[in-house]
C-alpha positions in Angstrom: -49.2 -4.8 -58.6 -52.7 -6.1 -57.7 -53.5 -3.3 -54.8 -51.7 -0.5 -53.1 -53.0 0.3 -49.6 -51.8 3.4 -48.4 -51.6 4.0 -44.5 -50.8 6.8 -42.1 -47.3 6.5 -41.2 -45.8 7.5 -37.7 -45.1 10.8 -39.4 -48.7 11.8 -39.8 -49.1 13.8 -36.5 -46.3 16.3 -37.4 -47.0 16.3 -41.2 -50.9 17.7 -40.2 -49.6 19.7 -37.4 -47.7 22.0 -40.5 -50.3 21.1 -43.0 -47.7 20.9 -45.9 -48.4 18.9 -48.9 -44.9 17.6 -49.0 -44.3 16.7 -45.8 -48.5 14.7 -45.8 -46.7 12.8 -48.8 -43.6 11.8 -46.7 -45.7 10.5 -43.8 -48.1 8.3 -45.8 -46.8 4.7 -46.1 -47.7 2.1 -49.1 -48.1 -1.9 -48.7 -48.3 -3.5 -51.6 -51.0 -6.3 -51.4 -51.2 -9.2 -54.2 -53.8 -12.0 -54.2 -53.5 -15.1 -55.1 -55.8 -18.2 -55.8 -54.1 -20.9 -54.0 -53.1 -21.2 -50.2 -50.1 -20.5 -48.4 -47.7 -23.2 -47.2 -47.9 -24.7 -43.9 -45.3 -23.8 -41.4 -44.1 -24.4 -38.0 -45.3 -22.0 -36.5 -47.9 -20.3 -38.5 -48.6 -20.4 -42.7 -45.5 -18.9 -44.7 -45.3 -17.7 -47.9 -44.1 -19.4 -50.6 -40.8 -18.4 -52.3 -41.8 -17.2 -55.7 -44.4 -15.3 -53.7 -42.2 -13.6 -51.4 -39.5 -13.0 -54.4 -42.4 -11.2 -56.4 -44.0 -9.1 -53.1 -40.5 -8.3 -51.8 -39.9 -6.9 -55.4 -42.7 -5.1 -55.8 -41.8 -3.2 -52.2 -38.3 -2.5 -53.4 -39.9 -0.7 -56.8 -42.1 1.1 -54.2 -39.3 2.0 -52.4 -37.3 3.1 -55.3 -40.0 5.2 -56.7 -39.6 7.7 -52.9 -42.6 5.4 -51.0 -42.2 4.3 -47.7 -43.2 0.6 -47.3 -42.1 -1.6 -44.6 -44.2 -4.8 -45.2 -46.4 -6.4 -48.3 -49.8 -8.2 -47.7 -50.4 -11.9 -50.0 -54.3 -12.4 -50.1 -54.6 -16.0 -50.7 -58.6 -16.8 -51.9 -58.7 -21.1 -51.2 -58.4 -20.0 -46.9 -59.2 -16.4 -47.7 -56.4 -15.0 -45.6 -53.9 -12.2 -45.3 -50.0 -13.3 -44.5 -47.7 -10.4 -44.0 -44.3 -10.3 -45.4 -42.0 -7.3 -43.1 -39.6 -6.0 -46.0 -36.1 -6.5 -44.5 -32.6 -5.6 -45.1 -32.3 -9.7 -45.5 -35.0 -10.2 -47.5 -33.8 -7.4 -49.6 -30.0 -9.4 -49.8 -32.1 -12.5 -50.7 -33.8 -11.2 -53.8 -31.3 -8.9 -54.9 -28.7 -12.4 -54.6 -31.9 -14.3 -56.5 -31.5 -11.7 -59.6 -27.9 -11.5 -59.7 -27.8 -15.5 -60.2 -30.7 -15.2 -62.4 -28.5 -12.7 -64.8 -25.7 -14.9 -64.4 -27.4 -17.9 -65.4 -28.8 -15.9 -68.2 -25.6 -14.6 -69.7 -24.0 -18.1 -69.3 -22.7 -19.8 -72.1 -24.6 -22.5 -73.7 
């Protein structure tokens, strides 16, 4: 992971208010952020990620995630356009790459 920004989560209010360590921890919230040198790809509506990007941001939420952060989004930084394209960290996105590694292992353990 290139960068780890950690944010106040909606929780914060409460988790001051009974000045616990534990429950501070709990309301803080992690977005992974990963640059990149190239530029996004042009879409429809607005620039997209590209696939191997989103596969490789989405994953390093989940490991966030799996580790007891909360993270509900990750940030590519691409330098050519220097900007910031958001990806939300979804229960289909989540499906998609956890589809993507199951193939991957199954082409993997494929017979030659």
């Amino acid at each position: 992971m290139d960068l780890v920004e950690v944010r106040a989560g909606p929780a914060m209010g409460a988790a001051l208010a009974n000045d616990s360590a534990g429950d501070l921890f709990a309301a803080l919230e992690v977005c992974p952020v990963d640059y990149k040198a190239g530029a996004p790809r042009e879409g429809d509506e607005a620039n997209e990620l590209w696939d191997t990007d989103k596969m490789q941001l989405g994953l390093q939420a989940l490991i966030l995630r799996d580790n007891g952060y909360s993270c509900h989004e990750g940030v590519i930084y691409y330098r050519a356009p220097k900007q910031r394209v958001r990806l939300p960290i979804t229960t289909e996105l989540e499906t998609w790459i956890l589809q993507n590694i199951a193939e991957a292992k199954r082409v993997i353990a494929a017979p030659i």
